[in-house]
N, C-alpha and C positions, 0 to 999 in steps of 0.2 A: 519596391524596396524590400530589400529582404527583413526578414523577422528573425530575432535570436534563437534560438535551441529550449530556452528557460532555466532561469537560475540555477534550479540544482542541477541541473544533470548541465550545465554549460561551464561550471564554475568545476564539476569534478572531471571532467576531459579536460581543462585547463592543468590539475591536477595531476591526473594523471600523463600527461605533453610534459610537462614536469618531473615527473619521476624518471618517463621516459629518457630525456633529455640527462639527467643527472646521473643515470645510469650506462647512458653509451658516452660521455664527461668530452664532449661537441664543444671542446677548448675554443678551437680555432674559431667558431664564429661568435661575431662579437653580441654582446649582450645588447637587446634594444630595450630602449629607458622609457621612453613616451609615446610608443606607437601602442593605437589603442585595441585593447586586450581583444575586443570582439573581430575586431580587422584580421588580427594572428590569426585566434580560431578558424575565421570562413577562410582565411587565404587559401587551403585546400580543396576549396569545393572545387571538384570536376565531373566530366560527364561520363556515366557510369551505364553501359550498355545493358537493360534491364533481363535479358535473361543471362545474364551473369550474376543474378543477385537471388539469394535464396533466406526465406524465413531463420531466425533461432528458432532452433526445435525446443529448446528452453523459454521461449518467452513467456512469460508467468498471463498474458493477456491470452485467452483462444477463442474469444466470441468476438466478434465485429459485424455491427449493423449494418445490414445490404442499404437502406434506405439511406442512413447517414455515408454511405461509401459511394452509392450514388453521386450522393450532394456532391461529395467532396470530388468527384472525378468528374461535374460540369462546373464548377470553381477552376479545375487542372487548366481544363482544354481553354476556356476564357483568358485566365489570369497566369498560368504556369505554376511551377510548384516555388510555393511562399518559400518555404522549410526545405532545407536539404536534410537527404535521407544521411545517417550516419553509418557508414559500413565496417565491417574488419576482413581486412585482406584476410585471404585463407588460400591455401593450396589450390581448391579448386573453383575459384571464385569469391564474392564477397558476400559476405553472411553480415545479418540488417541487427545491427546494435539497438540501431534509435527510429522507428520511425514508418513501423511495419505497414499502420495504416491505408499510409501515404503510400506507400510502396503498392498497396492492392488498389487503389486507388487510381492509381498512375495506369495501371495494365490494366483497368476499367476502360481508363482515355484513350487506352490505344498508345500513348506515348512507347518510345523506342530505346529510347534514353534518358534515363533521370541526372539531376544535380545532384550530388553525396561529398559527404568531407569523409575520406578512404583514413583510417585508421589502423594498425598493430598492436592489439592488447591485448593480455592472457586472456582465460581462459574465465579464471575470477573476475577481472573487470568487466569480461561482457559480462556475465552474470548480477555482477551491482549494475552497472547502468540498466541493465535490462528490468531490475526490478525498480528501480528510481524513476526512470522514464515512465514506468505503470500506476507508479503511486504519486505522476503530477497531472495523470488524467481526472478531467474537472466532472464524469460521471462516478465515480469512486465514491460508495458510500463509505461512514465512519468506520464499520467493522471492517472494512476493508483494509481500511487505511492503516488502522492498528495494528492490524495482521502483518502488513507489509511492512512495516516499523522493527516489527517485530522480530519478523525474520531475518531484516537487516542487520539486525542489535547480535541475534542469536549465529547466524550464517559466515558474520563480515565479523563479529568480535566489535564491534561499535558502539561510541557511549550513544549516551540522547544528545549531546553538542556534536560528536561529530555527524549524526545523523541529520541534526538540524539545518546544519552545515551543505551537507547532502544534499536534500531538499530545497533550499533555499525558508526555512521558517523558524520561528523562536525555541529553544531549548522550551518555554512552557507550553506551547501547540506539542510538539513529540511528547512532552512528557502528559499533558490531558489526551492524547488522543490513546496512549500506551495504557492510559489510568479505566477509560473503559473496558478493557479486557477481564478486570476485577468482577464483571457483573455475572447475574448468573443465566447458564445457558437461555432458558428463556428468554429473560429480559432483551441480553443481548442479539436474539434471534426479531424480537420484534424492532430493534435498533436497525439492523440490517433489512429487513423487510421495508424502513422506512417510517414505521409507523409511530415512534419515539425518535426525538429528533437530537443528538450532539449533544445540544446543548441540555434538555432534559437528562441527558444518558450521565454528563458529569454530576450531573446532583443525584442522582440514583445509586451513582455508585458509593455513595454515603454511606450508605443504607448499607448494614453488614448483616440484616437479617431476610434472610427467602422471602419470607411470606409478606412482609411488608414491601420487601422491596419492588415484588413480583405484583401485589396491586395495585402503588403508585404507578409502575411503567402501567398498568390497561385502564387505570383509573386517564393515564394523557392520552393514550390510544382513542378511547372511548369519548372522553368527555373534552378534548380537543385544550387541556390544560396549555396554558403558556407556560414560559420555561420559569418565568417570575412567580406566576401561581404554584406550580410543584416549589420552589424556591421556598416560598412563603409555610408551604403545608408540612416540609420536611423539617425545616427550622422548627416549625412547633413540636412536632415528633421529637425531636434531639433538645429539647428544652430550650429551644430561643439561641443565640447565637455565641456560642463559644468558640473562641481561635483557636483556645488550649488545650480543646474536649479533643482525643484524637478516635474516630471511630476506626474499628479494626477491620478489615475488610482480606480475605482471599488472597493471596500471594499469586503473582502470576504459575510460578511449578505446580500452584495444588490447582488451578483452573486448568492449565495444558493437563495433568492427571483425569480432572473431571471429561474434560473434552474428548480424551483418548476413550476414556473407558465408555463413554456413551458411544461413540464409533462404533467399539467392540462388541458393545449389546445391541446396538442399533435402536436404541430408544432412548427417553429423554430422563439424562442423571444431576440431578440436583446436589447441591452442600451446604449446609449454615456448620459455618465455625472458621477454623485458620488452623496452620499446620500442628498443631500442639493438642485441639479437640476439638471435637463437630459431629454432624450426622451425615450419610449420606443415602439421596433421595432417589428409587428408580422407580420409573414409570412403567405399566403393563398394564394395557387394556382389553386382556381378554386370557382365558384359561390357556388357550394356544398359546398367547405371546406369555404370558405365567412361564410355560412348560422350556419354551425355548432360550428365556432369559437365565432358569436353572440351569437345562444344560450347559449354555456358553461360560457362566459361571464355574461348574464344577468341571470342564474341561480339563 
């Protein structure tokens, strides 16, 4: 039995077969009422001769696990491929939308010919899909995920409901997962390492001050806090539980600021405040890095 595509990225090629459709205005054929949505979509899969098929050199994913590709191409030769790959016709063949994976996978098994639902969309759509399809992979940590939200929002001009839309998840999942970005480099660095978990990372981002913030996250690193315990410790910190207390926290522009300029020095920049007044924090651990964070500075 076949398997779907996955919500979001199933519901926005429906979408855009939609726009398609409205845009070349395919009077003549008659509208279908009840035939079911998933039926339309697969109705294109055909067999798609695998060296006619080539990577997006855009695809936002570039590491893929030999051991899991393995897996996944003694799964092929058993069972055949579950998932068809999604392609876009191209001038000189078809270029892989959805499904690259599988795609390396398949030419692991020796396969000669894959299943694909063959597709025509600019140039922007592959680019959304291409980055929606990345951010429904189930190794994807938090920071990840925000990032890629992010870029949606900033890239595609998209609110948090159309994104969520996108994805297939709550306007409040996009909007918490968007709200850790608030935190500061560090913290967020030990979020993405794994070592503070989501759920810890949304109570931290409370926290509008560096240095408190920064030893709760190692205080759960270290001492293996549950997400109730930090809960419990930060509440006491903000005086017990007010709805109407609003803690001021970072703006996303002034953390892409802090993120840029740490790039630029290539060391670790810190901020306690919000766009109006604050400090900002850099780090050097030694007279050489001293010497070379002046220069990049007075450049």
């Amino acid at each position: 039995m076949k398997r779907g595509l996955g919500r979001g990225l199933d519901s926005l090629l429906r979408a855009y077969d939609e726009e398609l459709d409205t845009n070349k205005k395919t009077s003549e054929k008659p509208e279908t009422t009840n035939k079911n949505k998933d039926e339309q979509l697969n109705s294109g899969v055909q067999k798609v001769d695998i060296k006619k098929i080539y990577a997006n050199p855009n695809q936002p994913r570039k590491k893929f696990d030999k051991e899991s590709l393995n897996e996944l191409a003694e799964s092929i030769k058993l069972h055949g491929l579950i998932q068809p790959l999604v392609l876009n016709k191209m001038p000189d063949g078809y270029m892989i939308i959805a499904g690259e994976r599988r795609y390396r996978a398949c030419k692991i098994a020796g396969l000669t010919q894959v299943e694909a639902i063959v597709k025509e969309y600019s140039t922007k759509q592959v680019a959304e899909i291409s980055i929606i399809e990345n951010l429904q992979r189930e190794d994807l940590n938090p920071v990840e995920l925000a990032k890629g939200i992010k870029r949606l929002m900033d890239e595609f001009g998209l609110t948090q409901e159309k994104v969520a839309e996108r994805l297939g998840k709550s306007r409040s999942a996009v909007a918490n997962s968007l709200r850790i970005l608030s935190l500061y480099p560090e913290v967020l660095e030990l979020v993405e390492n794994g070592n503070v978990s989501f759920g810890h990372a949304k109570i931290l981002a409370s926290i509008a001050d560096y240095a408190t913030q920064l030893m709760f996250a190692k205080k759960v690193a270290q001492d293996k806090l549950t997400v109730r315990d930090l809960e419990k410790e930060v509440e006491i910190l903000l005086g017990g539980k007010k709805k109407d207390k609003k803690v001021k926290t970072p703006s996303h522009e002034l953390m892409d600021f802090v993120n840029n300029l740490q790039k630029r020095l290539g060391t670790k920049v810190s901020i306690i405040g919000n766009d109006k007044k604050g400090r900002i924090y850099i780090d050097y651990y030694s007279q050489d890095d001293l010497d070379r964070i002046y220069d990049a500075v007075l450049r």
